[in-house]
MMTF fields as JSON, N, C-alpha, C and O atoms, coordinates in Angstrom:
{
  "mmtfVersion": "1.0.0",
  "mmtfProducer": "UNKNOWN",
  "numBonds": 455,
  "numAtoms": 456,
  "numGroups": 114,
  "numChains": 1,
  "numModels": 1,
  "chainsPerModel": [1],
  "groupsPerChain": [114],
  "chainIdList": ["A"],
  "bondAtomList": [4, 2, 8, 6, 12, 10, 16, 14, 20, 18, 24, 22, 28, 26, 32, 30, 36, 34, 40, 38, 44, 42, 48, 46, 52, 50, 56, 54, 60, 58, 64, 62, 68, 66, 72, 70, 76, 74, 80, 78, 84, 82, 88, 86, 92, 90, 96, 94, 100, 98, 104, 102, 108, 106, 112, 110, 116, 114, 120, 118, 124, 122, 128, 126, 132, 130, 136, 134, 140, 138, 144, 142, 148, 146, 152, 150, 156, 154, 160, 158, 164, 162, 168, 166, 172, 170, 176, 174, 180, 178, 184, 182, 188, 186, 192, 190, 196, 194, 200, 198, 204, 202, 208, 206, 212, 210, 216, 214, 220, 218, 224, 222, 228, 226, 232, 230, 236, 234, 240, 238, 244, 242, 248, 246, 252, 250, 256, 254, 260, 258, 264, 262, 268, 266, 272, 270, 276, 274, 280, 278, 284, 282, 288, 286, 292, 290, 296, 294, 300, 298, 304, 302, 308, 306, 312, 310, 316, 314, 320, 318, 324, 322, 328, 326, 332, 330, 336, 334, 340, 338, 344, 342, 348, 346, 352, 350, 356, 354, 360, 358, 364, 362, 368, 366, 372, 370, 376, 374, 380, 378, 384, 382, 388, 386, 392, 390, 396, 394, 400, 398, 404, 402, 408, 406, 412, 410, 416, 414, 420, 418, 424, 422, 428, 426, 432, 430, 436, 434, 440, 438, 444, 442, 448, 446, 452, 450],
  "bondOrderList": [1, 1, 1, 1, 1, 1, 1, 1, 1, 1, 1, 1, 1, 1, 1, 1, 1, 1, 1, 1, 1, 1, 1, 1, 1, 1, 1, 1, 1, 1, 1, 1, 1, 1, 1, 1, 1, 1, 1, 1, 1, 1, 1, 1, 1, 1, 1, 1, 1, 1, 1, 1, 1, 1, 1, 1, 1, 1, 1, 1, 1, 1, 1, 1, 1, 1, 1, 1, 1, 1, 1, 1, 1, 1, 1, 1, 1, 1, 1, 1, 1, 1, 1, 1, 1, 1, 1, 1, 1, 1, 1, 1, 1, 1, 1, 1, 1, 1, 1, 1, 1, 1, 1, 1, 1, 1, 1, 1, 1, 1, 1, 1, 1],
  "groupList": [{"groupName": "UNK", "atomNameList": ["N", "CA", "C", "O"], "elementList": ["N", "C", "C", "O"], "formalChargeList": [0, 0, 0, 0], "bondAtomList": [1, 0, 2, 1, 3, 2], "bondOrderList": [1, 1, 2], "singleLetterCode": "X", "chemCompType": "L-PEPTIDE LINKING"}],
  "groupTypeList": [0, 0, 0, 0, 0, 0, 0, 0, 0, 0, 0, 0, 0, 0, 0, 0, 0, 0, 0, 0, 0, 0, 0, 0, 0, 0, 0, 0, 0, 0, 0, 0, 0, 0, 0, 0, 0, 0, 0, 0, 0, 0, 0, 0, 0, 0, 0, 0, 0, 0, 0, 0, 0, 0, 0, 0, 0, 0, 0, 0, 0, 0, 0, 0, 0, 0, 0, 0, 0, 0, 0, 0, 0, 0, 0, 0, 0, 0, 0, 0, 0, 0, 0, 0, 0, 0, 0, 0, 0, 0, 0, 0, 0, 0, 0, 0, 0, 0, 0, 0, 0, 0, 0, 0, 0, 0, 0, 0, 0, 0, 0, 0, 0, 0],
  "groupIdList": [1, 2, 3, 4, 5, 6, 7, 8, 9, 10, 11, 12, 13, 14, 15, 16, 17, 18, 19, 20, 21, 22, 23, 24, 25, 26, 27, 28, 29, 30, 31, 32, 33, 34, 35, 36, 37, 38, 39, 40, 41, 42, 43, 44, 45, 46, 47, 48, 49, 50, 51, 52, 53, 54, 55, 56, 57, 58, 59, 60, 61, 62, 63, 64, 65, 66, 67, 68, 69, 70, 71, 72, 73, 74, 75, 76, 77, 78, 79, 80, 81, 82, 83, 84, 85, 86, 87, 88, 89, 90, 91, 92, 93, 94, 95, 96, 97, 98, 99, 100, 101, 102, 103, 104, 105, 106, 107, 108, 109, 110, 111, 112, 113, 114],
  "secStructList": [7, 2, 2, 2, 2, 2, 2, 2, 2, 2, 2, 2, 2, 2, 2, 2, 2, 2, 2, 2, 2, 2, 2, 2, 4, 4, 4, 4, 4, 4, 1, 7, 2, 2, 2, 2, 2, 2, 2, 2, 2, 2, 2, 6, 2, 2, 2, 2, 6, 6, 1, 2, 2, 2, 2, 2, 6, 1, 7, 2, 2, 2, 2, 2, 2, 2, 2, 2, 2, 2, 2, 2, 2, 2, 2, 2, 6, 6, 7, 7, 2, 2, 2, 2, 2, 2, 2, 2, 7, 7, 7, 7, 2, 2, 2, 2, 2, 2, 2, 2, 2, 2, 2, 2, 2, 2, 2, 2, 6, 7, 1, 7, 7, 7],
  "xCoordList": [141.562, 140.153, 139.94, 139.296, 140.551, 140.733, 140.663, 139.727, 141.59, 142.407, 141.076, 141.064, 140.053, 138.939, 137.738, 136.795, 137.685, 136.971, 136.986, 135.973, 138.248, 138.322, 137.927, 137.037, 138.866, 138.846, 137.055, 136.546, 136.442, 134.64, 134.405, 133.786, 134.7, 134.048, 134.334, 133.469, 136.007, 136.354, 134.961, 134.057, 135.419, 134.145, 132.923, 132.38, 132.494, 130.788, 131.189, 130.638, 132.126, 131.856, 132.356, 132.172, 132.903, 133.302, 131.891, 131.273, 131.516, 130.204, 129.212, 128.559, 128.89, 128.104, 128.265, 127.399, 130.298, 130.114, 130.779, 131.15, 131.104, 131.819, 130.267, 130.206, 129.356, 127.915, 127.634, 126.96, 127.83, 127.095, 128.387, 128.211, 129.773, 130.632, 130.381, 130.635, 130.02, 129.614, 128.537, 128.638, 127.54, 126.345, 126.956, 126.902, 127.74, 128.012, 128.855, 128.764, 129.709, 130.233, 129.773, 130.161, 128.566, 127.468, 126.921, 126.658, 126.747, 126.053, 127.062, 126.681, 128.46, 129.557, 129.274, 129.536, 128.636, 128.819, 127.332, 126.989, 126.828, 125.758, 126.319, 125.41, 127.36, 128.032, 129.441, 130.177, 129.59, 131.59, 132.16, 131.483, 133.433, 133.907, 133.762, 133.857, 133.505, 133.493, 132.178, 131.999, 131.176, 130.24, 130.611, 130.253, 130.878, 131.497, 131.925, 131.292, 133.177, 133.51, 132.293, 132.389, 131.758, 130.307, 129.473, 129.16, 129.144, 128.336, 129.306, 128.685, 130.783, 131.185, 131.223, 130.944, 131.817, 131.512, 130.106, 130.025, 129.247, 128.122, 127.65, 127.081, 127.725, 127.148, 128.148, 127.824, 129.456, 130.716, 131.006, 131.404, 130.85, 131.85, 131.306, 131.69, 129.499, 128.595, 128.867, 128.78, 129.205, 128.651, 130.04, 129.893, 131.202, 132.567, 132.519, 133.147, 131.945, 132.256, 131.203, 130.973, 130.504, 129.788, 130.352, 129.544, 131.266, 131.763, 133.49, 134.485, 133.374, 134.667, 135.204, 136.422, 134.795, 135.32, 136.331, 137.422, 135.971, 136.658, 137.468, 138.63, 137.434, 138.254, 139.715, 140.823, 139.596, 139.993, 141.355, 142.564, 140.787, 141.963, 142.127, 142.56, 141.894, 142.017, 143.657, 144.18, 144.493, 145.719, 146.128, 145.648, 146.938, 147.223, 147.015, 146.602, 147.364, 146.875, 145.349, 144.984, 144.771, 143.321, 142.546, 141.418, 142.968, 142.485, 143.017, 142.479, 143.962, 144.245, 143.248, 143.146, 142.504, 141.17, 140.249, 139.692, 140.132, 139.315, 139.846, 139.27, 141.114, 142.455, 142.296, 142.692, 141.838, 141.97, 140.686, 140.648, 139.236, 138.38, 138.287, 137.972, 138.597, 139.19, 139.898, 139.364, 141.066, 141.873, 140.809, 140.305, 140.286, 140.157, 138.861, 138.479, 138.319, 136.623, 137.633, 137.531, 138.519, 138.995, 140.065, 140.2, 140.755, 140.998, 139.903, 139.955, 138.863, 137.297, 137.134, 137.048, 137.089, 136.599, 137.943, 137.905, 138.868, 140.184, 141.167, 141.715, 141.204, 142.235, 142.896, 142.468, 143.84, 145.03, 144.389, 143.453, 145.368, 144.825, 145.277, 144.469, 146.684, 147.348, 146.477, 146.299, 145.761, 144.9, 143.566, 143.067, 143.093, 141.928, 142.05, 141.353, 143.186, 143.166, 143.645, 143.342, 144.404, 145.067, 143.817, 143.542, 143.169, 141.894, 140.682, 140.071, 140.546, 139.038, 139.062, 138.103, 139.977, 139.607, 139.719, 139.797, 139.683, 139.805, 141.056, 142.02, 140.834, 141.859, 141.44, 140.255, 142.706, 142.577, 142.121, 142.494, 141.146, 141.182, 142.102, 141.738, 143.811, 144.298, 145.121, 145.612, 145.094, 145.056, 143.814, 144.161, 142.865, 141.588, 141.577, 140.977, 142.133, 142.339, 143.605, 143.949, 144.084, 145.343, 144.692, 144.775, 144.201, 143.348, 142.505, 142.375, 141.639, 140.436, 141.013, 140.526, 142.094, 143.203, 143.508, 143.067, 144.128, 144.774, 143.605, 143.574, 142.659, 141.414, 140.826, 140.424, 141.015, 140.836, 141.308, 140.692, 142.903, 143.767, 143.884, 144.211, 143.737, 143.34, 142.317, 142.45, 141.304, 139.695, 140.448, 140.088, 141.135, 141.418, 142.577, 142.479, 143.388, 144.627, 146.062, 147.057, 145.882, 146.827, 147.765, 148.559, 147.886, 148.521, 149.588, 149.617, 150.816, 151.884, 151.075, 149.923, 151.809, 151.544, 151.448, 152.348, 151.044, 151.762, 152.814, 153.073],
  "yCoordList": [136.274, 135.935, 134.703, 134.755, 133.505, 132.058, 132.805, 132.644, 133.571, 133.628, 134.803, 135.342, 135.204, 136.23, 135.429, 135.873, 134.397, 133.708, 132.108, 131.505, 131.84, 131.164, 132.164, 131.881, 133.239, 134.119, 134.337, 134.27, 134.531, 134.35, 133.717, 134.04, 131.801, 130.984, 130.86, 130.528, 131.211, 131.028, 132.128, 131.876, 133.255, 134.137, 133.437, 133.251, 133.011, 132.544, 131.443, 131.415, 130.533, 129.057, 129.577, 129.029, 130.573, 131.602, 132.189, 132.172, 132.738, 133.6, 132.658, 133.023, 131.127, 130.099, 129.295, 128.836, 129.273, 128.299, 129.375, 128.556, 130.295, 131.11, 131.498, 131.431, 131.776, 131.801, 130.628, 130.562, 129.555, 128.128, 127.459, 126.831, 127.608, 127.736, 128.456, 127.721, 129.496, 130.783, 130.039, 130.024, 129.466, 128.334, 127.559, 127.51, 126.747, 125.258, 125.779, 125.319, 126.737, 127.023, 127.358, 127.399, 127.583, 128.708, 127.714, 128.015, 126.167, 125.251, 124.027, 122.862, 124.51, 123.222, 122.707, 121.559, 123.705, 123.255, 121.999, 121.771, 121.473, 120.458, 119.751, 118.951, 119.342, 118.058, 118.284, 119.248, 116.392, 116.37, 116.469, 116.885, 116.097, 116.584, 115.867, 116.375, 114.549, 113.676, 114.165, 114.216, 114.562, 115.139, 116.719, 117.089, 117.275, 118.496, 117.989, 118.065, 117.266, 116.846, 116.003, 115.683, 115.97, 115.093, 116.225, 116.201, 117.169, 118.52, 119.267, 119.722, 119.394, 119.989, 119.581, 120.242, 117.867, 117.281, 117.236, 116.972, 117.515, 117.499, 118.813, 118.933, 119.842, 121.2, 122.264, 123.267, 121.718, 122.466, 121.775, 122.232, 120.793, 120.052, 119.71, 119.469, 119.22, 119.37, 120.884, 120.979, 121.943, 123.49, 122.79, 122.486, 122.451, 122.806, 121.664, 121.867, 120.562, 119.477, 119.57, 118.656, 120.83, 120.708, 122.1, 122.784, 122.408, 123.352, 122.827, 123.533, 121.177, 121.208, 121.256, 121.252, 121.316, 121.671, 122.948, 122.861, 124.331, 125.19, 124.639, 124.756, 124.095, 124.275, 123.158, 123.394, 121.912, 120.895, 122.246, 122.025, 123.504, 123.731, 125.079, 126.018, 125.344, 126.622, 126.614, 125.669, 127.668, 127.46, 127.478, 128.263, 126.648, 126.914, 128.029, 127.868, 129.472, 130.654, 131.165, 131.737, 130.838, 131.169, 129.888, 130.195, 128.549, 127.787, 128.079, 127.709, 128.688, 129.155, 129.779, 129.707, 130.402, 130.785, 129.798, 129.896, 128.653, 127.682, 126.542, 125.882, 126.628, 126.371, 127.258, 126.869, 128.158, 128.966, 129.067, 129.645, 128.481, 128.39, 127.436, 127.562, 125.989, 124.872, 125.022, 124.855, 125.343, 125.806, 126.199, 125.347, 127.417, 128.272, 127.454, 127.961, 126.621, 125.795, 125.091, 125.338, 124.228, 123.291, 123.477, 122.644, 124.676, 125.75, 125.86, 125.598, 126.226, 126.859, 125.631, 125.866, 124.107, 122.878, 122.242, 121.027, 122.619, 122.307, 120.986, 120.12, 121.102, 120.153, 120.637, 121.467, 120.306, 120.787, 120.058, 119.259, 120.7, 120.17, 118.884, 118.045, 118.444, 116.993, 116.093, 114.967, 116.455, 115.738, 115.35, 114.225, 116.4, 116.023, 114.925, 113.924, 115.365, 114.111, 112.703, 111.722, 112.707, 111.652, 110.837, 109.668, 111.597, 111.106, 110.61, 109.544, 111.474, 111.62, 111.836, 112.481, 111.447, 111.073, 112.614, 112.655, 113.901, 115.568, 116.008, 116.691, 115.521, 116.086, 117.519, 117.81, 118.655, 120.224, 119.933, 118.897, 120.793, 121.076, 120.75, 119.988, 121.119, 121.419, 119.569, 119.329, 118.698, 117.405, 116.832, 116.115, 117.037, 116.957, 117.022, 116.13, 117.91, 118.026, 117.319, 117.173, 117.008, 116.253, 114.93, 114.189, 114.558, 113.171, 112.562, 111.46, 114.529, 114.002, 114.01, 113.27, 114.865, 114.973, 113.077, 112.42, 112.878, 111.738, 110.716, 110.272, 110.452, 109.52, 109.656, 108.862, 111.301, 112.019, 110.791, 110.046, 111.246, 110.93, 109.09, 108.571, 108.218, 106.847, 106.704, 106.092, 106.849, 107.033, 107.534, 106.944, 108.259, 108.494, 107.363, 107.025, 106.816, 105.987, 106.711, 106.196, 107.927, 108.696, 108.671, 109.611, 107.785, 107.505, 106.734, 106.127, 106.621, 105.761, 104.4, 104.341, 103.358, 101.543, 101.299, 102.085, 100.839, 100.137, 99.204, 98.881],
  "zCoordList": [77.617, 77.712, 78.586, 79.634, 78.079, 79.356, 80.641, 81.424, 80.845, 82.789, 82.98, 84.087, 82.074, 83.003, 83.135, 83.79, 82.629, 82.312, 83.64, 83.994, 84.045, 84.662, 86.37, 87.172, 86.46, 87.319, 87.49, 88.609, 86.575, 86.891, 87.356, 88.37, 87.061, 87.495, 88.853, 89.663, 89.297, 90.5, 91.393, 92.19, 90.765, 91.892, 92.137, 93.226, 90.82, 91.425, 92.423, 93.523, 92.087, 93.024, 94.604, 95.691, 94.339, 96.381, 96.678, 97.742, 95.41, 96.143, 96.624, 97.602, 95.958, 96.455, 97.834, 98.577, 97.971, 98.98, 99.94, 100.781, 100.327, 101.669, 102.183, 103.41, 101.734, 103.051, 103.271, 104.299, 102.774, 103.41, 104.138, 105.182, 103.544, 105.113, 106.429, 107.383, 106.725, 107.166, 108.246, 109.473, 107.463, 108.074, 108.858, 110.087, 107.898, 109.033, 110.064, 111.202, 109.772, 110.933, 112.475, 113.643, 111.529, 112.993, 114.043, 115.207, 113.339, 113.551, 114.128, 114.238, 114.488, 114.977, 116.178, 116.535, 116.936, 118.066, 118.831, 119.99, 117.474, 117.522, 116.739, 116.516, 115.977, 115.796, 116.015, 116.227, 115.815, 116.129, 114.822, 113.882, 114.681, 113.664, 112.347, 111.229, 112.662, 111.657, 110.939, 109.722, 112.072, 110.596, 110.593, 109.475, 110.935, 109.972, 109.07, 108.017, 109.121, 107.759, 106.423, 105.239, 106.96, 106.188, 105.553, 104.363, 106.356, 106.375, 105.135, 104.174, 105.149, 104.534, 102.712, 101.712, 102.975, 101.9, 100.947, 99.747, 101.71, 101.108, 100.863, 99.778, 101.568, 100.846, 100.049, 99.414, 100.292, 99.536, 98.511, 97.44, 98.741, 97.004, 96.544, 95.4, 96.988, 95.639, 94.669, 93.445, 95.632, 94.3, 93.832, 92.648, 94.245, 93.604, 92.64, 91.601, 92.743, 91.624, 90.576, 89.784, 90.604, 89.61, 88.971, 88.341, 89.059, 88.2, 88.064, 87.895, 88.223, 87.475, 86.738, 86.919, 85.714, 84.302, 84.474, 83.912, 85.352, 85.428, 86.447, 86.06, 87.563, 88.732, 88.048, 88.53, 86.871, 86.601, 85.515, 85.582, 84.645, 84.011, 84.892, 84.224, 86.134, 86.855, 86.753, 86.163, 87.328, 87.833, 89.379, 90.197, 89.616, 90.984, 91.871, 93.019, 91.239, 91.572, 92.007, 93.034, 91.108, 91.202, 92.027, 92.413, 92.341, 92.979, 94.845, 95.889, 94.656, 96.391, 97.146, 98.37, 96.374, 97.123, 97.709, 98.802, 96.7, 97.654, 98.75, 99.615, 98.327, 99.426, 100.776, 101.874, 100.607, 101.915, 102.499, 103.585, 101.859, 102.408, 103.117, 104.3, 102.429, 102.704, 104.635, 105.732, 104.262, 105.696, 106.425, 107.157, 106.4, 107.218, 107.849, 108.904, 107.542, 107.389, 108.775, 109.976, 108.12, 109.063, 110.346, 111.243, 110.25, 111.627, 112.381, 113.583, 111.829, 112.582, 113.62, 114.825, 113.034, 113.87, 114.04, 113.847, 114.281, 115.155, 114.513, 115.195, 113.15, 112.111, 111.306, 110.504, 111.337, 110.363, 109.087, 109.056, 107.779, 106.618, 106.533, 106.135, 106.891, 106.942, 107.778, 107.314, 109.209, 109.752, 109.071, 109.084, 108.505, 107.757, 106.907, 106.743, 106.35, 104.887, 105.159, 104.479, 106.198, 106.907, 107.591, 107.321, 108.447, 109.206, 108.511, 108.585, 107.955, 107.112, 105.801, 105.378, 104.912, 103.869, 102.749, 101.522, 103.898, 103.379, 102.429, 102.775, 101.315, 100.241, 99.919, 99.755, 99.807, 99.537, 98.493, 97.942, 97.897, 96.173, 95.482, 94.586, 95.474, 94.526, 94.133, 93.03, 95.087, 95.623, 94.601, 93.662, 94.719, 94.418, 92.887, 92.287, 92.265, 90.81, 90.314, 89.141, 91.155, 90.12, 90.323, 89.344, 91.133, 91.33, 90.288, 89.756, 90.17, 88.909, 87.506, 86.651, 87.215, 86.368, 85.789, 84.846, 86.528, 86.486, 85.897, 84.749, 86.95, 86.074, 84.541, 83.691, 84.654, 83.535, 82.033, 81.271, 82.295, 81.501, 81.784, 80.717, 82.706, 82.164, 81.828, 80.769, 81.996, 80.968, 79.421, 78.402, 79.361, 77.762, 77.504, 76.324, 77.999, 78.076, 77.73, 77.22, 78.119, 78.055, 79.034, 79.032, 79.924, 80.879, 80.597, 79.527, 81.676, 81.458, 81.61, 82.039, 81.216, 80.846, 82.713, 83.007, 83.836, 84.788, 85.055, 86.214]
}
């Protein structure tokens, strides 16, 4: 029941953001990349961070989908995924959840001591 349940949420948050990728893509060639990357941050990871609760216990498996939207967004405007994140700050999703993971768990103090 969890893994059909997560597998849902993954569909809706693809069915929300692969047409408004679809958009910005249509629209690259009136900005540079740094706002693509701005454009992207703002109309993609608003839908995705508001459904983190699912994307935070997804599994690696079922999060490759937005891994590959991810890619394929940043192939389209000419950056590797290591450039993005290196350059601009572009952590993949799955980067992205061990991040929010982690805050997660010092907000609770479940974390190792420093």
């Amino acid at each position: 029941m969890h893994m059909k349940l997560m597998m849902r949420d993954m569909a809706l948050i693809l069915s929300q953001i692969r047409p408004k990728i679809k958009a910005l893509l249509r629209s690259k060639c009136h900005y540079d990349v740094r706002d693509m990357i701005a454009q992207f941050e703002t109309h993609i990871w608003g839908v995705i961070q508001g459904h983190t609760g699912a994307i935070r216990h997804a599994s690696r498996s079922i999060l490759q989908d937005l891994d590959l939207c991810q890619q394929h967004y940043l192939r389209a405007i000419g950056l590797t995924a290591s450039e993005a994140f290196l350059h601009y700050n572009f952590a993949p999703p799955v980067l992205r959840r061990h991040i929010l993971g982690l805050l997660h768990k010092q907000s609770l103090r479940k974390c190792h001591p420093r």
